[in-house]
C-alpha positions as CSV (number, residue, x, y, z in Angstrom):
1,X,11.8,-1.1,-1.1
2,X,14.8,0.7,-0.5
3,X,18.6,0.6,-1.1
4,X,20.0,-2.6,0.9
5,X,22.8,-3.7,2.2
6,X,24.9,-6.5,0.3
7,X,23.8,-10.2,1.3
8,X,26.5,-13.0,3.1
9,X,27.5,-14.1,-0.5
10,X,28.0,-10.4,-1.5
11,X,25.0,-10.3,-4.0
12,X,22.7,-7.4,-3.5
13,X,18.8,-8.8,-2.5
14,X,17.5,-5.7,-4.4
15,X,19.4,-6.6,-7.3
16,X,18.6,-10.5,-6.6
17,X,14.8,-9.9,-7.1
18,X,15.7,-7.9,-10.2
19,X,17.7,-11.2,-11.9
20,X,14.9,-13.4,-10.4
21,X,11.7,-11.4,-11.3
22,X,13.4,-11.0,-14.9
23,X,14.2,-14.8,-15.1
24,X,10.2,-15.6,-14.1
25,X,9.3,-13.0,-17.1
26,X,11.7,-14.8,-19.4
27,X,10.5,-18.5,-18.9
28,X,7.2,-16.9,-19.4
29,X,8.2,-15.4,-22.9
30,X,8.0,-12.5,-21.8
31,X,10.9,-9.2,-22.1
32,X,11.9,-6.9,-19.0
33,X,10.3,-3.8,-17.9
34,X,13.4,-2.2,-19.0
35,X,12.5,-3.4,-22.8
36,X,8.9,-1.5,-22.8
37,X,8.1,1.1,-24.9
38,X,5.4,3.4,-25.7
39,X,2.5,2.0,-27.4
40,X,0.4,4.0,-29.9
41,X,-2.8,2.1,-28.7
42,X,-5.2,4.4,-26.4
43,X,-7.0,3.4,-23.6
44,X,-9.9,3.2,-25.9
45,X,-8.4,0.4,-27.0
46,X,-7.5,-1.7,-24.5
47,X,-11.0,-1.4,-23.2
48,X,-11.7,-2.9,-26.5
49,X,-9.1,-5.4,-26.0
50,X,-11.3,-6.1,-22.4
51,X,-14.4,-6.3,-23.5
52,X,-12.8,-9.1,-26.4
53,X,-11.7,-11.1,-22.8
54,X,-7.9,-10.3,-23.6
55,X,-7.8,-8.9,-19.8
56,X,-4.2,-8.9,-19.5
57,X,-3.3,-7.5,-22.9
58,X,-6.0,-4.6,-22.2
59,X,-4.4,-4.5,-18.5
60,X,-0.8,-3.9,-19.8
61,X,-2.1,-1.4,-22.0
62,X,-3.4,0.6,-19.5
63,X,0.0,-0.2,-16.9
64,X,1.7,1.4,-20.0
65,X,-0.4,4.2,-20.3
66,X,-0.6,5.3,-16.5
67,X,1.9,3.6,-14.8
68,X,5.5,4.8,-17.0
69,X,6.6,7.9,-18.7
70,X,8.8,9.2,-21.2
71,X,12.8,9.6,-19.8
72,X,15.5,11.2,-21.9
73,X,18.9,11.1,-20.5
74,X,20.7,14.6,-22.3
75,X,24.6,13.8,-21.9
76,X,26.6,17.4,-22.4
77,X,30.4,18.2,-21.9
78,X,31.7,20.7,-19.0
79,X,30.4,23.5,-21.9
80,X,26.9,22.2,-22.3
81,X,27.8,20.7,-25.5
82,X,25.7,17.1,-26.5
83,X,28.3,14.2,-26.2
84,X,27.8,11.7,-29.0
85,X,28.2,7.9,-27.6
86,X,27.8,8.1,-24.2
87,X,27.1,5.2,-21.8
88,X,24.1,5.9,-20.1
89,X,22.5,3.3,-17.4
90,X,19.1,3.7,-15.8
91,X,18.4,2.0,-12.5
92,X,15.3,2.4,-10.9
93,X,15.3,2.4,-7.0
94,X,11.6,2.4,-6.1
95,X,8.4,2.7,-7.4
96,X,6.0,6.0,-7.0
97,X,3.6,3.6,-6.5
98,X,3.0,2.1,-3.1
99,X,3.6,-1.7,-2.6
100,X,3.4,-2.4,1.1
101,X,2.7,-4.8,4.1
102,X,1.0,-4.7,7.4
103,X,3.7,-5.0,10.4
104,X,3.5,-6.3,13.7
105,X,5.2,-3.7,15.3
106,X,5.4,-5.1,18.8
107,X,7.5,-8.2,16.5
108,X,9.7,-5.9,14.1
109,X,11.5,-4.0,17.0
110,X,10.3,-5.0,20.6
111,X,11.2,-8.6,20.7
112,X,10.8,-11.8,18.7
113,X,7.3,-13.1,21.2
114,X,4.6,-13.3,19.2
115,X,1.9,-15.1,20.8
116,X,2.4,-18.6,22.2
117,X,5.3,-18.0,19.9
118,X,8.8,-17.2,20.7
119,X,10.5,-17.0,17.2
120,X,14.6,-17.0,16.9
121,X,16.3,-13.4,16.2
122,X,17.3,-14.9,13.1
123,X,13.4,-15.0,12.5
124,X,13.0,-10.9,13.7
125,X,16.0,-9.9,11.8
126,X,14.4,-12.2,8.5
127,X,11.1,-9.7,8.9
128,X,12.9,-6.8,9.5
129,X,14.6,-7.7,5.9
130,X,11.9,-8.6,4.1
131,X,10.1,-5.7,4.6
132,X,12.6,-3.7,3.7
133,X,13.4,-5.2,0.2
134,X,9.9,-6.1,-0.7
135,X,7.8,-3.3,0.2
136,X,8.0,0.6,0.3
137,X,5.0,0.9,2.7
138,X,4.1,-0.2,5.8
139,X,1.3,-0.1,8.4
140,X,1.0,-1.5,11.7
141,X,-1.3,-4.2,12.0
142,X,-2.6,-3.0,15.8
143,X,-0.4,-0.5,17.7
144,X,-1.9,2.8,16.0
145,X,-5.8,1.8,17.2
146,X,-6.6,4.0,19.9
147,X,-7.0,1.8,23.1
148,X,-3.9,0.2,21.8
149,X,-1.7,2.9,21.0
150,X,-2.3,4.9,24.5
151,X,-0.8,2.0,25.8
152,X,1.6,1.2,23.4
153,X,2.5,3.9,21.9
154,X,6.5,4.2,22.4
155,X,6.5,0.8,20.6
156,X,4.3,2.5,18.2
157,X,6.8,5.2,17.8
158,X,9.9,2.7,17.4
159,X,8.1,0.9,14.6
160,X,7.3,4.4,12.6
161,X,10.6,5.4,13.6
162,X,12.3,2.2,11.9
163,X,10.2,2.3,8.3
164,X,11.2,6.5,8.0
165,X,14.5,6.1,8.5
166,X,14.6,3.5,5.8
167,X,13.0,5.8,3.5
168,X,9.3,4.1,3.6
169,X,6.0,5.3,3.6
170,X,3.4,5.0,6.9
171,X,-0.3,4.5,6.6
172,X,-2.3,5.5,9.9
173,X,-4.4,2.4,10.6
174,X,-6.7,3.8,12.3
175,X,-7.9,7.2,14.0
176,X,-11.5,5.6,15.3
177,X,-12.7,1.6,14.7
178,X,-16.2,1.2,17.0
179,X,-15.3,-2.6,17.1
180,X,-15.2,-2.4,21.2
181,X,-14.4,-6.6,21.6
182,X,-10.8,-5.9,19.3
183,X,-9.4,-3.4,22.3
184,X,-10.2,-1.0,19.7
185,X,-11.4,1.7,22.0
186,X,-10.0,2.9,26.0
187,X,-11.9,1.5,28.6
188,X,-13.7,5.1,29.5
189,X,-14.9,5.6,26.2
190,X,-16.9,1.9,26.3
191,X,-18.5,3.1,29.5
192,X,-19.3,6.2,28.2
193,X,-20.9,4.4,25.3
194,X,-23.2,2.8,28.1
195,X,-21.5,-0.5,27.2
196,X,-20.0,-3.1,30.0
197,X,-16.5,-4.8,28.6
198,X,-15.3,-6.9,31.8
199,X,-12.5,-8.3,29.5
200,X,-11.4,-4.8,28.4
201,X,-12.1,-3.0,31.9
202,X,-14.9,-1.3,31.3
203,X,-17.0,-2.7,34.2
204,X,-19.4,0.4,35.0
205,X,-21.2,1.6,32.2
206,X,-22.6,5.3,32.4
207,X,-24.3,6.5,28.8
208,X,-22.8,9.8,28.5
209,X,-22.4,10.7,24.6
210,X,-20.8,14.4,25.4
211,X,-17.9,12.5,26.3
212,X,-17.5,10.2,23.8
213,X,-17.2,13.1,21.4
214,X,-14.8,14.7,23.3
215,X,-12.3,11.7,23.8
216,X,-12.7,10.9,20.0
217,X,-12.2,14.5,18.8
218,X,-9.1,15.1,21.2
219,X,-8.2,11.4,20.7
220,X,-7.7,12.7,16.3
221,X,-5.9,15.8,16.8
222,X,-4.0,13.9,19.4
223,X,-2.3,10.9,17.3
224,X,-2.3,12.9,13.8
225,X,-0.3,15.7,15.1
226,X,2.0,13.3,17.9
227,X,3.4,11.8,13.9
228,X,2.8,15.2,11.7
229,X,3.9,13.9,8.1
230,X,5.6,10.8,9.2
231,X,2.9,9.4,8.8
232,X,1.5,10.0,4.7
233,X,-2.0,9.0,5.4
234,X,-4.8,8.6,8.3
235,X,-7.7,6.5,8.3
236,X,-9.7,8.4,10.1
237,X,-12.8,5.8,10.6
238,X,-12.6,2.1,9.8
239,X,-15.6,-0.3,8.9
240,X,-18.3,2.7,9.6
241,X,-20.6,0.0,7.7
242,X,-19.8,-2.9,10.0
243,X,-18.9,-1.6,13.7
244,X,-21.2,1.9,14.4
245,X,-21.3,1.2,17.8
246,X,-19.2,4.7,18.4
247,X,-21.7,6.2,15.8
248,X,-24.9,5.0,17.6
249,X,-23.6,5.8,21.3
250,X,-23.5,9.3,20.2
251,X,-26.7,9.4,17.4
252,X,-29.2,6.4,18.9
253,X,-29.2,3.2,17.3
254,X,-31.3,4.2,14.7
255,X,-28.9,6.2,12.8
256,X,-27.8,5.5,9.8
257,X,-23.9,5.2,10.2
258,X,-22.9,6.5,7.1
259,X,-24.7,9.6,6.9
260,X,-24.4,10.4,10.8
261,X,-23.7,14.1,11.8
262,X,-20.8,12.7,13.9
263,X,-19.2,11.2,11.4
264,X,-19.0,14.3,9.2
265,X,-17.7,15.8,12.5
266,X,-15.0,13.4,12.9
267,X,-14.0,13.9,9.0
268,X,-13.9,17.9,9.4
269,X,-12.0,18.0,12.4
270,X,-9.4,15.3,11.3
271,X,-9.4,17.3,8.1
272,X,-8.1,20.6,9.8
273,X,-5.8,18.4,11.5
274,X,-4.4,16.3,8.4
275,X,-3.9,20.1,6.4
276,X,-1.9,21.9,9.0
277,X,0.6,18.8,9.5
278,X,0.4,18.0,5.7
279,X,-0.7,14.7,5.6
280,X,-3.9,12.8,3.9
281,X,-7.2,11.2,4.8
282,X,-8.7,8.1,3.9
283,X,-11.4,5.5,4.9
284,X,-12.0,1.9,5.0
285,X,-13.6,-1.1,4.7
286,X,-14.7,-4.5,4.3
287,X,-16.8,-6.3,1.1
288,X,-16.3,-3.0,-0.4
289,X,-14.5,-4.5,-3.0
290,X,-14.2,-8.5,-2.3
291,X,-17.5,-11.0,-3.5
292,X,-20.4,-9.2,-5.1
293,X,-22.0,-7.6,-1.8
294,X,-24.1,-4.5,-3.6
295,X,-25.7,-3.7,-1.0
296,X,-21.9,-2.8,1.2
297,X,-20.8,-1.5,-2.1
298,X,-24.1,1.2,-2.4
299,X,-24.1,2.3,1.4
300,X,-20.2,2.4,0.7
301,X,-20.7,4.7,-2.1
302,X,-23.6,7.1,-0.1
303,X,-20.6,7.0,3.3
304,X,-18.4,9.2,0.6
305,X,-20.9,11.1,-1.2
306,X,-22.1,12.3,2.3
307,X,-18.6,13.0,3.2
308,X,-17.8,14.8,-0.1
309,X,-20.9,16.3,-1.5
310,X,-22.7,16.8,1.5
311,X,-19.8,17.7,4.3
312,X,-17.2,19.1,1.9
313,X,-14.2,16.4,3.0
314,X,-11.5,16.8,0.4
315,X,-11.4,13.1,0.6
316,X,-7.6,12.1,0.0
317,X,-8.0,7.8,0.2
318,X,-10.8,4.9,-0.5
319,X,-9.8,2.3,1.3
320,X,-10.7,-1.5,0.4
321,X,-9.4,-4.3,2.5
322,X,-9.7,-7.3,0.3
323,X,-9.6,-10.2,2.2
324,X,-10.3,-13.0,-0.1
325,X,-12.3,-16.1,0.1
326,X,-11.8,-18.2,-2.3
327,X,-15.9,-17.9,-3.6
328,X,-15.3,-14.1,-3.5
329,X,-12.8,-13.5,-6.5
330,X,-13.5,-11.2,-8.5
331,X,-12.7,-11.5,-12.6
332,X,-10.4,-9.2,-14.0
333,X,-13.3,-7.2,-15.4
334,X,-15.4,-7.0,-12.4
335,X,-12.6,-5.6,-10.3
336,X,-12.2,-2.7,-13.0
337,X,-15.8,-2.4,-12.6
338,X,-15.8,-2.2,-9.0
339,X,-13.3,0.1,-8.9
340,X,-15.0,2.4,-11.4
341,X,-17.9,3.1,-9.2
342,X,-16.3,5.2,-7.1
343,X,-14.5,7.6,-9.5
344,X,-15.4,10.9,-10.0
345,X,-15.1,12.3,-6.1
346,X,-11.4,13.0,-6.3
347,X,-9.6,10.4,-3.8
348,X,-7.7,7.4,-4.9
349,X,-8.1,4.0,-4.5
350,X,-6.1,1.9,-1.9
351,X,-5.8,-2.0,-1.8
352,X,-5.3,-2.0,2.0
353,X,-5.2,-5.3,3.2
354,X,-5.4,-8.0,0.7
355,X,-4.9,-11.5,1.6
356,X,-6.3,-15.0,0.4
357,X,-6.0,-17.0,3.5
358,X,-10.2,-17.5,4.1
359,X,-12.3,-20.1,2.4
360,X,-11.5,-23.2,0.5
361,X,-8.8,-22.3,-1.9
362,X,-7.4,-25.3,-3.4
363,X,-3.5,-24.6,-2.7
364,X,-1.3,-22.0,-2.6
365,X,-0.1,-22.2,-6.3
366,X,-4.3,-20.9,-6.7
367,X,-3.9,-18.2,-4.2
368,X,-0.5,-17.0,-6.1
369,X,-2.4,-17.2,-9.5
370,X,-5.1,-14.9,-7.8
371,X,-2.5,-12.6,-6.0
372,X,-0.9,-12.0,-9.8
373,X,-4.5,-11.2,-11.6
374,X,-5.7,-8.6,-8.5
375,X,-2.4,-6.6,-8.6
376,X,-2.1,-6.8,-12.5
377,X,-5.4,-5.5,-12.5
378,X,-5.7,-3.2,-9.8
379,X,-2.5,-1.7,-10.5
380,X,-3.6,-1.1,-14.1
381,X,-6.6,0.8,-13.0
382,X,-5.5,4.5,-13.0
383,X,-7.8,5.3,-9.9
384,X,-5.3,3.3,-7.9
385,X,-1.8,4.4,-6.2
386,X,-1.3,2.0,-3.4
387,X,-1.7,-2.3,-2.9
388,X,-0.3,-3.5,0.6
389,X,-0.6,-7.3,1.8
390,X,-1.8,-8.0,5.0
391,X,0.8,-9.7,6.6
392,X,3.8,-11.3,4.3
393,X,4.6,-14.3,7.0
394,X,3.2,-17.0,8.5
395,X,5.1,-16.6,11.5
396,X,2.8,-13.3,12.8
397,X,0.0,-13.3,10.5
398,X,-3.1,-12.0,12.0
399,X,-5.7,-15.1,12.0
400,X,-3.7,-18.6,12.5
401,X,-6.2,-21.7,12.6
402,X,-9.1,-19.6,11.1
403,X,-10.7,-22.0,9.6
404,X,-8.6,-25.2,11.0
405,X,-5.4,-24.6,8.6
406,X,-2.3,-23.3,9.1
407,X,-1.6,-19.3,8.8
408,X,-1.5,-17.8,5.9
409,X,0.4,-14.9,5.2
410,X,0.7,-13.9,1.9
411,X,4.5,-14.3,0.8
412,X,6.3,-16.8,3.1
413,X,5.4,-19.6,5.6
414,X,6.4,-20.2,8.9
415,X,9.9,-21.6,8.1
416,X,10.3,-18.4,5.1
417,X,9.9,-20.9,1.6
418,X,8.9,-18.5,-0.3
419,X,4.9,-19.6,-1.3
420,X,4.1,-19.2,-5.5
421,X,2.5,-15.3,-4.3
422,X,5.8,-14.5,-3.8
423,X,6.8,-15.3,-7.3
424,X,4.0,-13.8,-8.7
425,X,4.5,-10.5,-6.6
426,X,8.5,-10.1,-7.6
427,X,8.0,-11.1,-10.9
428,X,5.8,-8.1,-11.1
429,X,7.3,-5.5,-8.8
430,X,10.9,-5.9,-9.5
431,X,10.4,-7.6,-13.0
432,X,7.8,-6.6,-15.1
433,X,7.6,-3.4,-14.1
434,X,10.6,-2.4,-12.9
435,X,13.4,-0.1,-15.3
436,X,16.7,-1.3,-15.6
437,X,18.8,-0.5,-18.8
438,X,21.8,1.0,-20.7
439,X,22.5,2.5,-23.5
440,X,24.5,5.3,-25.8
441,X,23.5,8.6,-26.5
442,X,22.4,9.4,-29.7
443,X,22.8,13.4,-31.0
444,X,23.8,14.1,-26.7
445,X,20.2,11.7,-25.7
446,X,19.4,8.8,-24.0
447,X,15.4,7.7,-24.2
448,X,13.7,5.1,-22.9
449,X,10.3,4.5,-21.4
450,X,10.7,4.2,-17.2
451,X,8.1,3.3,-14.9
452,X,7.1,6.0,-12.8
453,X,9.2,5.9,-9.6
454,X,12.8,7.3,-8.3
455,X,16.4,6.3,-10.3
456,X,19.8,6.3,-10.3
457,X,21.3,7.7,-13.8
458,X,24.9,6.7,-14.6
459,X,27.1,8.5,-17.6
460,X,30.2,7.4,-18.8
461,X,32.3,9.0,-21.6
462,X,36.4,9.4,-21.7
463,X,37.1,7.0,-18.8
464,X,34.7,9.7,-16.7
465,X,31.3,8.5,-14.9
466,X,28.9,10.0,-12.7
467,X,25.7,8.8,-11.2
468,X,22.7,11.1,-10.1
469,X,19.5,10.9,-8.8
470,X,16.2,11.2,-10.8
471,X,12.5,11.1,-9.5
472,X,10.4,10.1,-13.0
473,X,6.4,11.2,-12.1
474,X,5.8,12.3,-15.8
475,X,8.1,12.8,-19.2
476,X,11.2,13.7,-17.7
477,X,14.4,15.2,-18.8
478,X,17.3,15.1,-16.7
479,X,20.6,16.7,-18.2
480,X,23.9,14.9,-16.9
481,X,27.8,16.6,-17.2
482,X,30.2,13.0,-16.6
483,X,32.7,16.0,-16.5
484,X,31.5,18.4,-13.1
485,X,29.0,18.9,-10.6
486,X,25.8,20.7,-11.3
């Protein structure tokens, strides 16, 4: 979600989403994020408000307490005097919080074949923009998966290479994923692992758990410090609950995945990694989060108490993918509840890889309905920092015909019509919570209430204007001269 370049008919996309996510807020009866204001309600309260059923009053209370902050805009002359009657604007630029997408990087930068596919430039250079003016963060949907990325990884590279230089975040997706049948792991490894893969090349299976350890410990320190801190965040293991088939190559299939010695391992030695190249640590996984599986949800629970309590991982990221069926919603209370089971051990709380594409839903106006209660919800949670979609597009979306339909990514179909998630999603984002306004000093001071993210401050006074940058994290003052550098 970064600066972008003006559109054919000269009007700004960022901006566009602005005036459009406003407009959706307006027909709703609803004001602009520019328009809130602090509230003297506590979260107290809007738990009250919850447990009354007023979920989204109770929600925006919350968004209100944890998501904005207090800005005041001091004006002063070339003496450090206040200036009376000053025009002060404040646009935000991006949120603090991450809203991102999964990318095909193979698609984005090597080439518009996708499949049985072979989609127009005009298609490639449509992704490549939408990424860019939807989403801050981004995370490659295959290429960064060990067996993949050793043989892929200057494409890898290009991808990574294309999101920093426009100012985005990268998730590491992932370090080690024991699914063997998803190329997930090199060919050497399965055999060590004692398992034959004919389709992957691994045709002469030898048991030989030493090794295994070896190729996964070099294979960590390998791809974390090959990006250092261009890439924010590793998960180091994926779906530990679901695919242990590293785990129990090395431990014996009676292990218990979760609380395996090699897993702590793993964590310990990605940790020393992760601190010297500055970067974080997260993990992963599936029904964590989605549907009311307990039992995932306990042994979920006792995989990060082992790592935290037990093994001493300063724990940086809880992944939960939620892939939605449409009989695994979750109210707006039983997400908040979900989430609230795994405070208290110091990492926050990642929506990895939401989607709606699985099940029966009715129609997409359903699915956007859902994508607009999960983000109001999860993003009012304070655990949470981060929400990314899997997959915005039909075009590349990861599982076409999975149950006999057509794709469903989350934002756009095949031809780009926007679907009603996207609606939902910018009237959120780049509506309701987004900071755009102007006013005059009062006594030399602008205030206003800003959601938490970076700006850019304009003041005007005696036919002078200057603009600077701001970064908002908590009550902020930022002083401004219109009359010389600072």
């Amino acid at each position: 979600m970064t600066n972008s370049s003006d559109s054919d008919d000269g009007i700004d996309r960022r901006r566009y989403l602005q005036l459009a996510g406003a407009a959706g807020l307006l027909a709703a009866g609803s004001g602009t994020a520019g328009a809130a204001r602090p509230t003297d309600r506590t979260t107290a309260a809007a738990n009250a408000l919850a447990a009354a059923d007023d979920w989204e009053a109770a929600a925006d209370e919350r968004i209100a307490d944890h998501r904005m902050a207090d800005l005041a805009v001091e004006v002063v002359d070339d003496e450090g005097e206040p200036i009376e009657g000053a025009q002060v604007e404040v646009s935000m630029t991006d949120h603090a919080y991450e809203f991102g997408t999964m990318i095909a990087a193979e698609f984005l930068t090597n080439g518009t074949e996708w499949g049985e596919e072979i989609y127009t430039p005009e298609d490639q250079a449509k992704y490549q923009e939408t990424v860019e003016d939807l989403f801050n963060t981004v995370v490659l949907e295959n290429l960064h998966k060990w067996n993949l990325w050793e043989d892929n990884a200057g494409i890898a590279d290009e991808a990574v290479d294309w999101a920093i230089e426009r100012g985005m975040d990268v998730r590491g997706h992932v370090c080690l994923w024991g699914n063997v049948g998803a190329y997930a792991i090199p060919a050497d490894v399965v055999e060590a692992m004692g398992v034959e893969w004919e389709a992957g090349g691994a045709t002469d299976p030898d048991h030989d758990p030493e090794y295994v350890v070896e190729r996964s410990m070099d294979h960590i320190e390998t791809i974390i410090s090959h990006y250092g801190d261009d890439i924010a965040e590793w998960e180091i293991t994926n779906e530990v609950i679901h695919q242990p088939a590293m785990i129990e190559a090395v431990e014996g299939e009676d292990v218990d995945p979760v609380e395996a010695e090699i897993l702590g391992d793993w964590f310990e030695h990605a940790q020393t990694v992760a601190d010297e190249e500055g970067v974080d640590i997260a993990i992963n996984d599936y029904n964590t989060l989605a549907g009311g599986y307990e039992d995932t949800r306990d042994t979920y629970e006792r995989q990060i108490e082992y790592l935290v309590e037990e093994r001493g991982i300063d724990l940086d990221g809880v992944g939960f993918q939620c892939h939605f069926a449409d009989d695994e919603r979750l109210s707006p209370a039983e997400i908040t509840a979900g989430l609230d089971r795994y405070e208290g051990y110091g990492a926050g709380f990642r929506a990895t890889e939401f989607d709606t594409f699985q099940g029966d839903w009715a129609d997409p106006e359903e699915q956007g309905e859902y994508l607009r209660t999960f983000l109001k919800a999860f993003f009012s949670h304070p655990g949470t920092d981060s929400f990314l979609v899997w997959g915005h597009w039909d075009g590349v979306h990861w599982a076409p015909d999975y149950d006999g339909s057509e794709p469903d990514g989350v934002l756009f179909d095949q031809e780009w019509n926007p679907k009603p998630a996207h609606d939902h999603y910018t009237d959120l984002v780049f509506g309701e919570w987004w900071t755009d306004e102007d006013g005059e000093t009062a006594g030399g001071s602008y205030e206003t209430r800003a959601f938490k993210g970076d700006y850019e401050i304009t003041v005007c006074h005696g036919g002078t204007e200057r603009t600077v940058e701001a970064t908002v994290l908590d009550d902020e003052t930022v002083t401004v001269s219109p009359y010389e550098e600072s």
